[in-house]
N, C-alpha and C positions, 0 to 999 in steps of 0.2 A: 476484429481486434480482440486479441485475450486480455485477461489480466495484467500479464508481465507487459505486454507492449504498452498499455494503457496508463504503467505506473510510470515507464519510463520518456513517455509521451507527456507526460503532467512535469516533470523536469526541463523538458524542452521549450513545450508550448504549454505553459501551465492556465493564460487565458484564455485557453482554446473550451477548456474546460471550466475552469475558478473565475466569478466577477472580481475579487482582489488578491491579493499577495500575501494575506498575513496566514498563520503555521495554522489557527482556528478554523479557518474556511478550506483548506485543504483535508484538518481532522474530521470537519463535518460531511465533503464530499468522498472521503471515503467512508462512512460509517453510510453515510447513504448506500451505497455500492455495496455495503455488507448488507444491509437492510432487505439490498433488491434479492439478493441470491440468497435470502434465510440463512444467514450466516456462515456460508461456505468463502465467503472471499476472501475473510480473516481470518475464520478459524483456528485458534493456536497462536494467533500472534502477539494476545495480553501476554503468554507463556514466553512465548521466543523471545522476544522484546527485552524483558528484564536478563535473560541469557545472555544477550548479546552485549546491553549495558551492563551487567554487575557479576557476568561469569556465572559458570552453568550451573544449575540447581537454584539457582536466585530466582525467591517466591517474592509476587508483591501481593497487593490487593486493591493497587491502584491501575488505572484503564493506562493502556500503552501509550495514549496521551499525555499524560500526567507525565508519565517515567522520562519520556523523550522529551517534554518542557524542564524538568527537574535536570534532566543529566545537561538541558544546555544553560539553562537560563538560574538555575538554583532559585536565592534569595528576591534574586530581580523580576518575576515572573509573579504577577495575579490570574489563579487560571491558566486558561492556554493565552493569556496575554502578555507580551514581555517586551523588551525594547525595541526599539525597530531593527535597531542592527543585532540582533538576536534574532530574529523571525528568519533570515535568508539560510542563518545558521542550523536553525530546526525543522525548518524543510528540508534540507540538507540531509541530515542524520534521519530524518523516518524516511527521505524518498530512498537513503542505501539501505535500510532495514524492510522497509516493504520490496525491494530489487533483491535483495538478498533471501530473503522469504521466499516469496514466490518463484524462484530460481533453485532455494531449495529442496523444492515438491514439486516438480513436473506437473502431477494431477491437480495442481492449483491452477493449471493455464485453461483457464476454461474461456470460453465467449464470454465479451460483454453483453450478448443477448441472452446469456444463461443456456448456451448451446457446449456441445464438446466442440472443442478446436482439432480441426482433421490435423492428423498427422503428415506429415511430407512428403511423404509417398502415396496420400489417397487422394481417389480421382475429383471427390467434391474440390479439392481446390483448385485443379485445371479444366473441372468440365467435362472431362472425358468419359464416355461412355463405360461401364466394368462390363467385364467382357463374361460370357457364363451363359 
């Protein structure tokens, strides 16, 4: 599984992966996941994040956390804590900005074991012998 599969898999079946629902345990299971890959997961998305919330050249100096609780929840929000009916809302908007991201940069579809993801035409994914 790559990245992009794995973000759009977290949408789907997000208990497949998260012990609960709320936007904080999804920010931490991905930071984990950057963690694992020395920070190739993310890379550029403090950056892209505020692009995409507040139009291009928009610097912040807050974690792409923050911006994405801000852009849903403003005033109502302690933290990455916010109302309940806000939490489905902000997973929501980082799981299209992390789909959007890493659909941006091909080179970001890496293996969740920290491996290259073969391309569709090579034989690791069918097994077949390369001929030579």
């Amino acid at each position: 599984m790559d990245h992009l599969e794995l973000a759009r898999r977290l949408r789907v079946t997000p208990r497949m992966f998260l012990p609960d629902d709320r936007f904080a345990t999804l920010v931490a299971f991905l930071g984990g996941g950057n963690a694992l890959t020395n920070g190739d997961f993310l890379r550029g998305f403090n950056e892209w994040v505020p692009d995409r919330l507040y139009g291009p050249g928009y610097r912040s100096s807050l974690h792409w956390s923050a911006e994405i609780a801000e852009s849903v929840a403003g005033r109502a929000r302690k933290g990455l804590s916010m109302p309940e009916e806000l939490e489905e809302q902000a997973k929501d908007v980082l799981l299209d900005m992390l789909d959007g991201f890493l659909s941006a940069d091909p080179g970001r579809r890496r293996s969740t074991d920290g491996g290259e993801v073969p391309h569709a035409d090579s034989h690791a994914r069918t097994g077949a012998p390369e001929s030579g």
